[in-house]
N, C-alpha and C positions, 0 to 999 in steps of 0.2 A: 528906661521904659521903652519897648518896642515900637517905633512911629506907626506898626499899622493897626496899634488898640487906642480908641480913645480912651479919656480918664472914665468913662463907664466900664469897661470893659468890651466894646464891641467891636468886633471886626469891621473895621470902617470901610478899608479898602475894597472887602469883598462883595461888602452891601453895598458899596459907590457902583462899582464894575458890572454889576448885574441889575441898578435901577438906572444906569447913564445911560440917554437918553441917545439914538446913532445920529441925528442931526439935530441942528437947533432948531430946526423950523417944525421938527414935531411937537418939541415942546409949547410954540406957540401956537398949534393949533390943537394940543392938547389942552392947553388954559381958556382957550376959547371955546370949547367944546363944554368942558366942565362949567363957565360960566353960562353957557345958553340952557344946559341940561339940570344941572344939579345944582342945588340952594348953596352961598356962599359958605366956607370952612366960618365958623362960629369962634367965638369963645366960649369954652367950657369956664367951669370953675380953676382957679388957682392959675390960671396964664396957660391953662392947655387950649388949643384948638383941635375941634372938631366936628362930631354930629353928632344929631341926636334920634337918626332912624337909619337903619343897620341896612334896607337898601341902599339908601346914596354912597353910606360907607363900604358896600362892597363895590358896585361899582368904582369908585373912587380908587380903592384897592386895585380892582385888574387894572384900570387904565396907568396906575403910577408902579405897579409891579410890586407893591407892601404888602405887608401883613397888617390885622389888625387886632389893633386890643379893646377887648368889650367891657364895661366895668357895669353892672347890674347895681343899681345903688336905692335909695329907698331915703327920702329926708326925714323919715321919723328912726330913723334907726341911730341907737347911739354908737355903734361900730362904725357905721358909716361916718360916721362927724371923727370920730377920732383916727379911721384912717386917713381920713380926707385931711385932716389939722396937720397930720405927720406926714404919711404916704407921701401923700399927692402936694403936697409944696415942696418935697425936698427938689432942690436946684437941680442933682442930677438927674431924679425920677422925669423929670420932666423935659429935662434935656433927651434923654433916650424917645420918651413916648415921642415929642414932636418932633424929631428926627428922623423916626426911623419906621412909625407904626403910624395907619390910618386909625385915630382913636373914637370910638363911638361911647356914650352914655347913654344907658337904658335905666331909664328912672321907672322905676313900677308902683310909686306914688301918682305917678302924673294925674292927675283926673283930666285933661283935654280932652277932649269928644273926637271920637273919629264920625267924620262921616257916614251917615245912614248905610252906602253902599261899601263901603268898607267894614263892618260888621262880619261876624261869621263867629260860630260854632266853635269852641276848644277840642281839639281829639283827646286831650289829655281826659278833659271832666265834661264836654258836653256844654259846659256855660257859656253863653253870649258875651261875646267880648264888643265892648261900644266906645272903651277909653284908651288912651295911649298907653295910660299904666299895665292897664288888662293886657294888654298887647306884650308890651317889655313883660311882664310877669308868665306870662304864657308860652313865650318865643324861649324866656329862662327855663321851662320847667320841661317842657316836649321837646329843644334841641339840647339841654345841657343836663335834666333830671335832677334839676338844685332848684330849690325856690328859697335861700337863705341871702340874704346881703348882710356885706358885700362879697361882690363876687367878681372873679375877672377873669377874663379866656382871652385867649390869643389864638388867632385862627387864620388861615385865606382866606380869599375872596369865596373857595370854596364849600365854604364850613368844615376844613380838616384841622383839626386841631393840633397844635405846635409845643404844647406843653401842657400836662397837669391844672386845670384849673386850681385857680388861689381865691381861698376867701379871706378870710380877717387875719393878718398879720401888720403888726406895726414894727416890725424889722426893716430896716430901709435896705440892707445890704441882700437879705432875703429876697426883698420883690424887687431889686436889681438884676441878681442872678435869673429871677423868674422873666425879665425881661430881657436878659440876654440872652437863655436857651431856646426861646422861643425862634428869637432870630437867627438865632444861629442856625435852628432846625429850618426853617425859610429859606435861609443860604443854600445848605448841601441841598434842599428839595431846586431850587432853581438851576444851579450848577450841576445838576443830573439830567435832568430835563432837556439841559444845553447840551451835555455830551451824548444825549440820546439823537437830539438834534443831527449832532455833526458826526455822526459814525457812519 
């Protein structure tokens, strides 16, 4: 086996190289930054950590140099329960996500109330958005043009997308690969950036 693939398939070395950090002392004042700024990393379902609002996780994103994986889910759906039962517990899947990708959950179930002053207008349809759900469901349908769960993107911090969104597959090996071209694409997008840098 090649020492620089993990048993996922990911280029570890190259993702090491381009999120290592040049001194230690940014990272402690990276950690301290994200704590006084941003709500703590969470537990998601199945032993993943992450968030649950797709600012913090972009933020999050530039400041640690990741990509991130969006997962649109919905708890009345039964695709979601059976990706979630399979997908999302397998050991590896979850090894790669919390490894390698800032992970955010957009539930468009949610019924929490936003704020009076966070309200607004859909450009999609014009309806008033007042709940979180509204929100994940609207953010899915005007940035991705999918309103089906589940559904998954992998994107930067920039909203450029990294791979083919995937929706329902219970192939583990499938939405392995979907997770490793993604980063992959991450990789050479950073390692160019850098050689543009240094020319």
């Amino acid at each position: 086996m090649n020492p620089n693939v993990s048993s996922a398939g990911m280029v570890t070395n190259s993702f090491n190289n381009i999120n290592k950090p040049q001194n230690p002392e940014n990272t402690k004042i990276e950690n301290n930054v994200c704590q006084n700024l941003f709500p703590q990393k969470i537990f998601l379902q199945n032993g993943l950590e992450g968030y649950y609002n797709i600012k913090d996780a972009k933020k999050i994103a530039k400041m640690q140099n990741k990509p991130i994986f969006i997962r649109f889910t919905n708890i009345r759906s039964k695709n979601c329960k059976k990706m979630n039962a399979k997908i999302c517990k397998d050991i590896r899947v979850l090894e790669v996500l919390n490894k390698y990708y800032v992970v955010v959950v957009l539930c468009v179930s949610n019924k929490e109330k936003l704020s009076k002053k966070e309200w607004y207008n859909s450009k999609y349809d014009g309806k008033l958005i007042r709940s979180v759900g509204q929100q994940n469901a609207d953010y899915q349908i005007t940035q991705y043009f999918n309103n089906i769960q589940p559904f998954h993107v992998l994107t930067d911090a920039n909203d450029t997308l990294l791979a083919p969104p995937k929706g329902f597959d219970l192939d583990v090996n499938n939405f392995i690969s979907f997770l490793e071209n993604g980063a992959k694409t991450f990789i050479k997008a950073n390692i160019k950036v850098l050689e543009e840098v240094l020319e």
